[in-house]
N, C-alpha and C positions, 0 to 999 in steps of 0.2 A: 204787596209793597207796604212797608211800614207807616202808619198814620206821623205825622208829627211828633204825637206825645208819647207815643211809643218810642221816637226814635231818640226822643230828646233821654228821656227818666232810660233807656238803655245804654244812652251813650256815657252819660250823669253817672250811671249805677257802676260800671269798668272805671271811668276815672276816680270814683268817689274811693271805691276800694285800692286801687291803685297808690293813690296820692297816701291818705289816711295811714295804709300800710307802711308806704319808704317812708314819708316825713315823718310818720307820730309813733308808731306801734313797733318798729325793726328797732329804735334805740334800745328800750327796755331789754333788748337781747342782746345787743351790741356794745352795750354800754362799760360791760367788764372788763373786753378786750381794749377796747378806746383806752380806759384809765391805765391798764397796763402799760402798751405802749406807747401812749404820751408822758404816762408819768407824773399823773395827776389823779387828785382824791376823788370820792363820789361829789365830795361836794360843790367842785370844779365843775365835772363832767354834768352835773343835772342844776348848777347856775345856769349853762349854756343853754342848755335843754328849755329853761323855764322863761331865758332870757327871750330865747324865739318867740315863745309867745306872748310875751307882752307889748313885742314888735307885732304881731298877728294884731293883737286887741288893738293900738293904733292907729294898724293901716285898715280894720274894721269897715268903718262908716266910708271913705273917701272909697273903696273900695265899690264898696257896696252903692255910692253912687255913680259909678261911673258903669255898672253894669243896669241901672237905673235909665241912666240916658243914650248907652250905646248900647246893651245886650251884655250876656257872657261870653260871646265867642271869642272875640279877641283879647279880651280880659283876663278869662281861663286860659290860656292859651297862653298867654303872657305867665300867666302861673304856672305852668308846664318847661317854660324853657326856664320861667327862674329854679323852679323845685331844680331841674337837669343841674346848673350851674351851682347852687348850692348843693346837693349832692356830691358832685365830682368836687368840689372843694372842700367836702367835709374828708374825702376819699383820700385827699392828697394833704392834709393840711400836718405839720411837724412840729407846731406850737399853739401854746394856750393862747392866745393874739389870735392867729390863723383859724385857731378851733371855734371860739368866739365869733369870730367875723363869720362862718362859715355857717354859724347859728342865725346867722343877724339874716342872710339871704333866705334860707330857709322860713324864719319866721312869715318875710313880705310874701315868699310863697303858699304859704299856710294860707295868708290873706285869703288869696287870688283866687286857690282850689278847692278848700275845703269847704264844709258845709253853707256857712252863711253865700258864698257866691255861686254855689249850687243853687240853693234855695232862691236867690235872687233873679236866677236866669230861669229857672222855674215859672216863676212870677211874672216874666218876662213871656212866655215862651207860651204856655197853658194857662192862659191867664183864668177861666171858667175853671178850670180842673186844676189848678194849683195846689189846694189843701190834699187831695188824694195824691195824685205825682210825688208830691215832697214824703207823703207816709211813705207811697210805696220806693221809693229812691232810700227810703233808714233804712225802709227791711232790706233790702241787699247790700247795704254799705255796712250793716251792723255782722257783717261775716269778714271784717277785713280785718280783726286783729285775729280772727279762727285762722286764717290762711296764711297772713302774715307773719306770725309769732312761729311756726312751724317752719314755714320757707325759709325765713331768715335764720332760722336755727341750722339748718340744713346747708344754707348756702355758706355761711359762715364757717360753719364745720369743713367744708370741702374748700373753699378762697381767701377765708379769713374775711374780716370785716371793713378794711376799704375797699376787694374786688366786690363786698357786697353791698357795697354804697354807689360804685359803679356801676353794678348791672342795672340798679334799680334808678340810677341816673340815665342810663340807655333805656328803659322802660317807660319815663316820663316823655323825650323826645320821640322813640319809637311808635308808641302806640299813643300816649294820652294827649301830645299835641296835636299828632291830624286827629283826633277822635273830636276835642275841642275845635278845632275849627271845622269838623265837618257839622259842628252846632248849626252851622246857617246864618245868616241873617235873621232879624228878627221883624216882624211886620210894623213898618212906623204907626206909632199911633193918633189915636184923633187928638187934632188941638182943644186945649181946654179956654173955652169963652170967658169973658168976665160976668155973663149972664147964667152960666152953664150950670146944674146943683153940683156941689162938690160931694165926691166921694172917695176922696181923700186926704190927707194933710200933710204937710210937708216936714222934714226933717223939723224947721225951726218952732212952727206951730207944735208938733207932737211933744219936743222935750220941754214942752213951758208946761205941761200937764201933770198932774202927781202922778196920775196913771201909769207914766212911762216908767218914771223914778222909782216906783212901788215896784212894778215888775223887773225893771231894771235890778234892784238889788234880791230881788225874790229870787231869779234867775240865777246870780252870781252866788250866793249862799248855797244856792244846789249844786253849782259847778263845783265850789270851794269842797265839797263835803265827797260830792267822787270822784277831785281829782286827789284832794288825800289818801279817799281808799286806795285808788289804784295804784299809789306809789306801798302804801305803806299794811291793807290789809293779811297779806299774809303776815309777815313781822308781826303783826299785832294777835293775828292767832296763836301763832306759837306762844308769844308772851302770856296768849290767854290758858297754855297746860296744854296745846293740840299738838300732835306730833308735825312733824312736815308734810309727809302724806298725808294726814287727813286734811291739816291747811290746806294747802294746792288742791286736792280734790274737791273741797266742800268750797275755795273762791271760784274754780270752774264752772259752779252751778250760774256764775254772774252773765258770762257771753250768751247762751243758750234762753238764758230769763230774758236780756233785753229783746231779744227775736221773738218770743214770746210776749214780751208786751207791747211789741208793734205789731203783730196780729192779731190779738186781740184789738187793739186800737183798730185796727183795718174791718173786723170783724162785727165786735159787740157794740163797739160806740161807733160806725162808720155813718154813723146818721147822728152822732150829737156834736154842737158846739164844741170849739176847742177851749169856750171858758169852761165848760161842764167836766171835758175829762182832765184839764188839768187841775179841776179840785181834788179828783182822784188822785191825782201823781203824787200831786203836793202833799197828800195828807196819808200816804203809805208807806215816804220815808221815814216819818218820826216813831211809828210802830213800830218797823224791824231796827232801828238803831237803838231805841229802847230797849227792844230784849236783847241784845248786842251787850248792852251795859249792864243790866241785867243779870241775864244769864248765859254771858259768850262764855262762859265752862263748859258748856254741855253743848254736843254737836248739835242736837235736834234746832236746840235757838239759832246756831249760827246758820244753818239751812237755812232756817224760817226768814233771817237776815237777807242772806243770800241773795235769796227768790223776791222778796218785797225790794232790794236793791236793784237787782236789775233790771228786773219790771217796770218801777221807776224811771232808772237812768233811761231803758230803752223808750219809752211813750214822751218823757222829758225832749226829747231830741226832736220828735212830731211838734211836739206847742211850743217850740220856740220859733220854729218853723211856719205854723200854723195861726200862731194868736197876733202877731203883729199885724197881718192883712188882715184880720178878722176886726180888729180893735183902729187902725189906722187907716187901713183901705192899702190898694195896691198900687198908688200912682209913684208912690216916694218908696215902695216898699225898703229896697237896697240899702239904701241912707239909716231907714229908721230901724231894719234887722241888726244892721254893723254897728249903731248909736249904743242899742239894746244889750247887744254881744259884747262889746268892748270891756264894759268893768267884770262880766262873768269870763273870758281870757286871762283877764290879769288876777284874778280869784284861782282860775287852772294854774297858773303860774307858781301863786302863794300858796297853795294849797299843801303840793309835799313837803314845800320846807318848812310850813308851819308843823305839820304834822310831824315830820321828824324830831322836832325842837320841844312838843309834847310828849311825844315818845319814848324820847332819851329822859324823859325826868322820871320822879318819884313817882309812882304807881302808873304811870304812863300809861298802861293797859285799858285801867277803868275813866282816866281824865280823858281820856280822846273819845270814847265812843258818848262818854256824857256831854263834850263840848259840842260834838257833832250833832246832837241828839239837840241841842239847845240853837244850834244853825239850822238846823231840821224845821223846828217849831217857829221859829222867826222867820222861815221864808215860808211858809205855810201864813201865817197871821199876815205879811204882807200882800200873797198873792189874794188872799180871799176880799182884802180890803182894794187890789187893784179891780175886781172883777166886776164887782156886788151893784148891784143898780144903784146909778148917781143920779143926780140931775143934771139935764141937759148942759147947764153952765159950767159943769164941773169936769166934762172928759170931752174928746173927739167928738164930732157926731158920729162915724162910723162904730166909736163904742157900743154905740147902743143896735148896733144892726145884729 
């Protein structure tokens, strides 16, 4: 029989890929047929796209508190039948109105399911083994654009792309909603005394702190930086002299590196602080963006890119995950993870249309990987100042645990 936390980071690990794949990762392949037949630009087609989440980054924290004080079961769950109903409306929709709206449902979905209300019910669920569950719950989530990006190409190919927004709307109700409520219940916890130590802080206590603020925009700076790549890296190879082939090939080295740097994570540092390896994360993007600017002429850099990129992205994903309960404690987690995530959504949001708008200019090639290189070193300089031994007056107590 399955322990608990087994059953939970299994059940977690099928929705996370699930959800991840229809909501976030099937557009990027679906997206040329959409513009086709609605008859609308990319710029249309990927406002909607961007608009979802900045709806996600609002309904963040309120999210994340309610799986705080009731659990994720019914939470998730609730994000199951909205992903369903967003789905089948993006499936059915005939105008740019309709398209839009259909983003909007999608977004509060995105809230509900994806990582921060995973990570919450986590927290919720395994509370002693939370930091490892949430590792091990990336490493199998970080295979859902390998699987997704294929299927959807495939299903597309054979149904066109609203039967492929339906199946995968039959795929939320079919399997990820009872999967979600076969979460369980969660065990009530003990009341907290007015004599009792505290070992944690509350949403309104934590954001009065710089601590929060520092990391806060630490965070969103590294969102900002790959959600640009992901829209806009290959473009920006070719523009760098690389054929398509070898783009496409040498960005594929990205999926495989971040699984790779969450087992490492799992592995070499499963015994250190999440303040400790996220000085590593932090300070590994400014090097491969560097030589990016560089020398993105020559394949050998963009590898070297590549690899330090996604390594990155992948371990990034663990200490978002992992540093708020380590730095805040686990009582408010949900509140203070959604607080946290909010401005780095709306950074994933701004990210490719920034990037586009640098792209399309004069020398586009070498200004983007230098801008990014200079968002690199400023969330780096923030984080290290979030981290670095304070005094007591100046952060959480549990900062210092």
């Amino acid at each position: 029989m399955l322990s608990p936390a087994r059953k939970t980071i299994g059940i977690l690990a099928f929705t996370q890929i699930a959800s991840w794949g229809s909501l976030y990762y099937a557009f990027a392949v679906l997206a040329p047929a959409i513009q086709r037949e609605l008859g609308i630009g990319a710029e249309t087609a990927f406002a909607a796209f961007s608009w979802s989440l900045l709806v996600a980054g609002v309904a963040a924290t309120p999210v994340g508190a309610l799986v705080d004080r009731h659990g994720g079961r019914y939470v998730m769950a609730a994000g199951s039948l909205a992903s369903a109903l967003g789905l089948a409306w993006l499936a059915s929709c005939a105008t740019p109105a309709s398209y839009f709206g259909a983003w909007t449902l999608i977004g509060l979905a995105m809230a509900l399911t994806l990582y921060e209300a995973a990570f919450a019910t986590i927290n919720r669920k395994i509370e002693a083994g939370a930091p490892r569950a949430i590792s091990t719950l990336t490493l199998f989530a970080g295979f859902a654009s390998t699987i997704f990006w294929p299927l959807t190409l495939a299903i597309d190919a054979r149904l066109g792309w609203r039967d492929t927004f339906l199946l995968y709307a039959a795929l939320q109700l079919a399997a990820c909603l009872p999967l979600h409520l076969w979460l369980g219940r969660d065990a009530p916890r003990p009341p907290v005394y007015a004599d009792a130590p505290r070992d944690s802080h509350t949403l309104a206590e934590a954001i009065r702190h710089r601590v929060f603020w520092k990391l806060a925009l630490a965070f969103s700076a590294n969102v900002f930086i790959f959600s640009a790549l992901a829209a806009h890296l290959i473009p920006l190879l070719r523009l760098l002299g690389h054929s398509a082939s070898t783009a496409v090939l040498l960005a594929a080295l990205v999926g495989p590196m971040q699984v790779a740097g969450r087992i490492g994570e799992r592995t070499l540092a499963r015994d250190r602080a999440p303040q400790v390896v996220g000085r590593f994360v932090f300070a590994t993007l400014p090097f491969g963006l560097l030589a990016l600017a560089l020398l993105g002429t020559r394949a050998w850099a963009v590898a070297l890119f590549c690899v330090l990129y996604g390594m990155s992205n992948g371990v990034l994903t663990i200490i978002r995950g992992t540093l708020p309960r380590a730095l805040f404690g686990p009582r408010h987690y949900g509140a203070i993870t959604g607080a946290l995530a909010a401005p780095s959504l709306l950074s994933k949001a701004a990210g490719p249309l920034i990037g586009a708008a640098i792209l399309s200019g004069a020398a586009g090639q070498v200004v983007l990987p230098l801008a990014l290189f200079g968002c690199a070193l400023a969330s780096l300089l923030l984080y290290l100042s979030a981290v670095k031994p304070v005094r007591a007056a100046d952060v959480p107590d549990t900062a210092q645990a």
